[in-house]
N, C-alpha and C positions, 0 to 999 in steps of 0.2 A: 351321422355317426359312422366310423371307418369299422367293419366286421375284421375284426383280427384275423390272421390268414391263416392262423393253425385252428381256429373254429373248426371243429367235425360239419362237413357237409350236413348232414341232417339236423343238425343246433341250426342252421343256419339258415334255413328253410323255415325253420318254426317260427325264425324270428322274423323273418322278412312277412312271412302269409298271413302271420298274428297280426300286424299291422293294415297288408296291403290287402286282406281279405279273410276276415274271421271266419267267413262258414266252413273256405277249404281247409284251413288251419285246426278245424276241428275233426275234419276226416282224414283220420291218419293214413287211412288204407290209400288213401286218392295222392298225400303226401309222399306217403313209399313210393307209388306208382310211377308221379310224377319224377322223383328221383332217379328212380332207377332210368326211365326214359333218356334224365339228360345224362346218367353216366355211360351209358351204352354210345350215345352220340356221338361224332367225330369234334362236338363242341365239350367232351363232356371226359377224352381221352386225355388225361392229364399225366400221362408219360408221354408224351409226342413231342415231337420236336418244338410244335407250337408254344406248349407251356415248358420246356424241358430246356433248351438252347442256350439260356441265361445262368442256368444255375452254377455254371461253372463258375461265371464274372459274381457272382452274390447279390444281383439285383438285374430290375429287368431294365433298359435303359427310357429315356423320354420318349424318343421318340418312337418306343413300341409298346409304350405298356401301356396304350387305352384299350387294345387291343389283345393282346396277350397274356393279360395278368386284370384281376377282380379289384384290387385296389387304384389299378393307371383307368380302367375303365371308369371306377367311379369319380375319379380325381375329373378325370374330364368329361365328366355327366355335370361336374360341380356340386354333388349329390352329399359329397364331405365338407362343405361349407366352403370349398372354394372356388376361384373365378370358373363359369363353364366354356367349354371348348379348348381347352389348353390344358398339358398334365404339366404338372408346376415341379415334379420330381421324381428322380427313377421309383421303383414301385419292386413289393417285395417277392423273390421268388415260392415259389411253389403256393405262387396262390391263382390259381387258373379262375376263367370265367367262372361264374356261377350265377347259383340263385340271383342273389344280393347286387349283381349287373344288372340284372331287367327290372327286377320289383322293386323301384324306386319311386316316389313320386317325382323326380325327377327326369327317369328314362319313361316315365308315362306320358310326362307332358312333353317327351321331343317331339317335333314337329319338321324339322329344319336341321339340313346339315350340309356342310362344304364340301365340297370334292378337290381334291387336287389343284384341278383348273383356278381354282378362285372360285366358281360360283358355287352358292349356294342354291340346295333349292328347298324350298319350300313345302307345306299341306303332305308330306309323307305320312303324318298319321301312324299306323302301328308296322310300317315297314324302317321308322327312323333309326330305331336303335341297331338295327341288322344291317343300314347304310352307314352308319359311322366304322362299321370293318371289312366292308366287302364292296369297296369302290376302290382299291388300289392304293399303290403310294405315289404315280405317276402317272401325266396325263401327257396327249400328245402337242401341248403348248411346252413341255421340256423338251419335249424331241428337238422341235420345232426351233427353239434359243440355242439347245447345244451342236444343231446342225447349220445355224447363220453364219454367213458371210464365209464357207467352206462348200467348195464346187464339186458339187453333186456325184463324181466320180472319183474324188480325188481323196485317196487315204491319206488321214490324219492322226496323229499321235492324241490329241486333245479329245478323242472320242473316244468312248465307251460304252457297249451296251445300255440299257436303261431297261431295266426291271418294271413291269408293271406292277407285281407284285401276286398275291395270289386271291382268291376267289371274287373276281372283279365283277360281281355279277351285279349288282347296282349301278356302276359307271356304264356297265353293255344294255343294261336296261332304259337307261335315260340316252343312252347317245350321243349324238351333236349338240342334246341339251350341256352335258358336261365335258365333251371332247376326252374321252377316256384314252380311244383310238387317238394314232395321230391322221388326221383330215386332209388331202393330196389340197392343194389349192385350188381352185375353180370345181372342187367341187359338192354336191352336195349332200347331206346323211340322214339316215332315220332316226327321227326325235324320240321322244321313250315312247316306249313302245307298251300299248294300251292294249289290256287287256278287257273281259265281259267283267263285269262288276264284281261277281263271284270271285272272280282269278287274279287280279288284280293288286295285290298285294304281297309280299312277301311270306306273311304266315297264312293266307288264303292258300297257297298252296303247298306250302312246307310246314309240317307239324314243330310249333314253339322248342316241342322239348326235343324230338328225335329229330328234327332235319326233313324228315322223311317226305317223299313227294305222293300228296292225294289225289292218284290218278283215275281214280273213276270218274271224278266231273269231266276229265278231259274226253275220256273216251267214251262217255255219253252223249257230246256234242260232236266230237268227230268220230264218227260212225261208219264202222267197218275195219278199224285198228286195234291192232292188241297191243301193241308197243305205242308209248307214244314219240317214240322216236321215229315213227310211222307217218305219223302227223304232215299235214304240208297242206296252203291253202292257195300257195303258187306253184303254176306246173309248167313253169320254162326249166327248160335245161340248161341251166347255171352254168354247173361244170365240164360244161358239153362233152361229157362221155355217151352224151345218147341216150341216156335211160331216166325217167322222173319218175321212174316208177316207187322209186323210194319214199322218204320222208326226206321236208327240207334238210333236216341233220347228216342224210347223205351226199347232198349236195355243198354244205358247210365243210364235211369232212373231205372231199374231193378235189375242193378250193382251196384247202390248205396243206394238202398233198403237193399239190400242184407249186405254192407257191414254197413250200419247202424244197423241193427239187430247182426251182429258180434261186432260190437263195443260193445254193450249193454251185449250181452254175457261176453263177455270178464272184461269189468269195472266189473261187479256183482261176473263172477267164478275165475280170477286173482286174480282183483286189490281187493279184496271183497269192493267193494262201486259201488252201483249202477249210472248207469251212464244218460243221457239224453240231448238232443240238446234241442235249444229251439230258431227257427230262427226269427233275428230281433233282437236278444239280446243279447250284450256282456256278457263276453266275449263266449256267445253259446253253452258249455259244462257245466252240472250243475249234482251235484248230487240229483238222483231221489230219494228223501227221504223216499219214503212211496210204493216203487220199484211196482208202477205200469204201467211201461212202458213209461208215460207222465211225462212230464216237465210243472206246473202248475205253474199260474204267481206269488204264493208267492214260488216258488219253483226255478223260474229264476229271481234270486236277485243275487247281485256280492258275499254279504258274502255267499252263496251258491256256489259259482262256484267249479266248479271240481278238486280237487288237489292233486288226488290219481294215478299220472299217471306213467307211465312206458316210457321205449323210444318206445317198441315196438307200446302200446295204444295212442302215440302222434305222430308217425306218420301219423298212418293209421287215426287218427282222421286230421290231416293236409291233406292230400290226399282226404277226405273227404270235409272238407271246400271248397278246390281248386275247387271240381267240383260243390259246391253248391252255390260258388260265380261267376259261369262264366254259368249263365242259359244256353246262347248261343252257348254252347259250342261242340255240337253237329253238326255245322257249321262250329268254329270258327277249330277244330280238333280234330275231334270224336277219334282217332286209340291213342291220347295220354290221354282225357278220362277216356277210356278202359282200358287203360294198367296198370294208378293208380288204378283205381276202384280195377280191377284183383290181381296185384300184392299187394296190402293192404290187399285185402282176404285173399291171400296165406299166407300171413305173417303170421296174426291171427288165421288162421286155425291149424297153430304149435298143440295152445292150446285149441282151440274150434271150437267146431264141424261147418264145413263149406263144402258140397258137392260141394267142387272143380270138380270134375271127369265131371260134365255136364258143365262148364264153359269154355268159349275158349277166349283165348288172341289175339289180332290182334297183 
């Protein structure tokens, strides 16, 4: 049954817990709570751009509304009677996630879901449903096709950025398992990344309804941090500025400083067009017109965006995104991070100066 989209939130709840579980359905108090929990969420902000974007067009289109809208979700749960894993049709505005997404017996029994790449994977258990929107919309086997048979430094018209998309924290969890990053050839990546059985999971450490991260387990096994951004269980100097005294996440953040400023080299001494990010903004690569290093907001406009690219400088510029859309990622698995971060340097270093010699690959 499709829950209409102008149902009151709270009708909506009633009806879904009535079903998927009568005792909570009976405490209203636990019902409010719960509510309220996910309207406060960044899943649960339903003027944001997320749920908001479409409403201009009057519907949310196929290929975003498993994700963006409560009825494309359930369309592609197959939870309304139709085929699963595919949404059959654009899907109505202003109906954001909710309830009626998860408490299905159909998002109970996922198990199994595809990524990008083609593969699926399998035994996800209760992190399935949170991996059908937080794996990207591109993997680096696109990079990889729209970068063939075009010589490595050679700007081409036929290229364009490639969005990973946004909160990729699933694809950076699994890895080389689903090629989320795109993979240098010869060599090799961290597979997902396993945590203690407690942690392990999606909602093991992020609370269902707020998002929120339950950091006391962590800082009860790593002892001696207040931050878990503190955390680190490798103490090589990655980003070889000399210091491990941080948390890996300082070392992730260092790497991708580093390879930002190669980037910027390279668009300016290559591609000759100077290059710049400009985050929050499609499609986020822009040419720095007046090359002082900033991206200014008449500067990140789309007819500006960057189109001077190489396969070598859209890689490393994809490799780049990947870790700027997965904050978390130093959690989620730092050792594949790293290894983009690393290997996108070396790449670029071919042709511009990049003191690899202090940098270490996990």
């Amino acid at each position: 049954m499709r829950l209409s989209a102008t149902l009151p939130l709270i009708s909506a709840v009633a009806v879904i817990l009535s079903i998927a579980s009568p005792v909570m359905a009976q405490d209203r108090s636990e019902l409010s709570r719960l509510t309220e929990e996910w309207l406060a969420s960044p899943h649960g902000d339903y003027k944001s751009l997320s749920f908001t974007y479409w409403n201009k067009d009057g519907e949310v289109p196929v290929a975003c509304a498993a994700c963006h809208s409560q009825p494309g979700f359930i369309d592609w749960l197959g939870a309304d009677g139709s085929a699963p894993g595919v949404v059959d049709h654009a899907a109505a505005i202003n109906a954001p996630i909710g309830c009626a997404s998860c408490h299905t017996s159909a998002a109970h029994a996922l198990d199994s879901v595809p990524f990008p790449s083609g593969v699926t994977v399998d035994g996800l258990g209760p992190s399935a449903v949170c991996t059908v929107c937080h794996q990207g919309r591109q993997s680096g086997d696109n990079v990889m096709a729209a970068t063939k048979g075009i010589a490595d430094d050679t700007v081409s018209p036929d290229l364009a950025f490639l969005n990973v998309h946004y909160g990729v924290a699933a694809a950076v969890m699994h890895g080389a398992e689903v090629r989320g990053g795109f993979h240098y050839p010869g060599k090799t990546y961290a597979g997902r990344f396993t945590h203690v059985p407690s942690a392990n999971t999606c909602v093991a450490c992020h609370n269902a309804h707020t998002t929120e991260v339950a950091t006391d387990g962590c800082v009860s096994c790593h002892r001696g941090v207040e931050d878990i951004r503190d955390i680190r269980t490798r103490h090589q100097d990655f980003d070889g500025d000399g210091d491990n005294a941080g948390g890996i996440h300082a070392e992730i953040i260092g790497l991708h400083g580093q390879l930002y400023a190669a980037i910027q080299a390279y668009g300016a001494g290559v591609g000759n067009a100077p290059i710049g990010y400009a985050y929050g903004t499609f499609p986020y690569f822009f040419n720095d017109t007046n090359a002082d290093g900033q991206i200014s907001p008449d500067e990140a406009i789309f007819p500006n965006r960057y189109q001077s690219w190489t396969p070598r400088l859209l890689k490393a510029a994809y490799n780049y995104q990947v870790v700027q859309k997965d904050p978390g990622g130093y959690v989620h698995n730092p050792s594949y991070m790293l290894q983009l971060l690393y290997d996108s340097l070396e790449s670029l270093s071919e042709r511009v100066d990049v003191k690899m010699t202090a940098l270490r690959r996990p």
